[in-house]
N, C-alpha and C positions, 0 to 999 in steps of 0.2 A: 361470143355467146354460145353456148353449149347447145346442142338440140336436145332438151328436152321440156317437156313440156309440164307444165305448174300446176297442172290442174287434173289430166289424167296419166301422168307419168310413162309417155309414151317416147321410145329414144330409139333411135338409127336401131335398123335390122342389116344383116351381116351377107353377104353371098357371093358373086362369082357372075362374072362378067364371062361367055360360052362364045367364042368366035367360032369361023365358019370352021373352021379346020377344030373344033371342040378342045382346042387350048383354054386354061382356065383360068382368069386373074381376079383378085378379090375384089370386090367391092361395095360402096356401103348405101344404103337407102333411105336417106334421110327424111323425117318427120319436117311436115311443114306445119314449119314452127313460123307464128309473128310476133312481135312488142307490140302490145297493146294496154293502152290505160283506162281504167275508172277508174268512177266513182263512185267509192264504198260510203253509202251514209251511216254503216254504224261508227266506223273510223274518221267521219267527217274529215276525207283527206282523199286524194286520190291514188293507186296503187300502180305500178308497171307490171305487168305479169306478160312472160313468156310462154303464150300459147296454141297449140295446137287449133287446125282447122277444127276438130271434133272436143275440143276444149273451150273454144268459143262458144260452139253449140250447146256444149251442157252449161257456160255462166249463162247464155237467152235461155234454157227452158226451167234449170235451178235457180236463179236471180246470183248476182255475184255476193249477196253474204251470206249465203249457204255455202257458197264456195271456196270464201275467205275463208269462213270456219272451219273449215275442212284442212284448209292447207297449215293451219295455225292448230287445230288438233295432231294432224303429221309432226309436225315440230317444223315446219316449213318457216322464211321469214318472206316480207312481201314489203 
C-alpha cells in the first residue's frame, strides 16, 4: 500500500536521522495513512479509500460525496 493519501494527497516527507556525534542518515516520515470504507449513496456502493488522519476529517466536515467528486474530477479511481 503506498502512503498516500486519496483525499488530500499528502505523501512521506524526506530528512535525516542526526545522532549524538551529528552523523547523518536518511530517513522518511511517513503519513498516517488508514483503509477506510463507505458509504457513498450517490454510487449506492461502498468505496475503500486510503486515508490520511487529516483526510478523514475533511470526508466528516465535506460529507464523503463532495469528496468522491473531487477525487473523480482529479481523474482519480475509487
Amino acid at each position: 500500500m503506498s502512503r498516500i493519501c486519496m483525499v488530500t494527497g499528502a505523501k512521506p516527507g524526506f530528512g535525516h536521522h542526526v545522532s549524538h556525534s551529528h552523523r547523518r542518515t536518511n530517513r522518511r516520515f511517513n503519513v498516517n495513512v488508514q483503509s477506510k470504507r463507505y458509504w457513498v449513496p450517490s454510487l449506492r456502493r461502498t468505496v475503500t479509500l486510503t486515508v490520511s488522519a487529516r483526510g478523514i476529517k475533511t470526508i466528516d466536515r465535506r460529507g464523503i460525496d463532495a469528496v468522491v467528486a473531487d477525487i473523480f474530477a482529479r481523474g482519480g479511481k475509487v
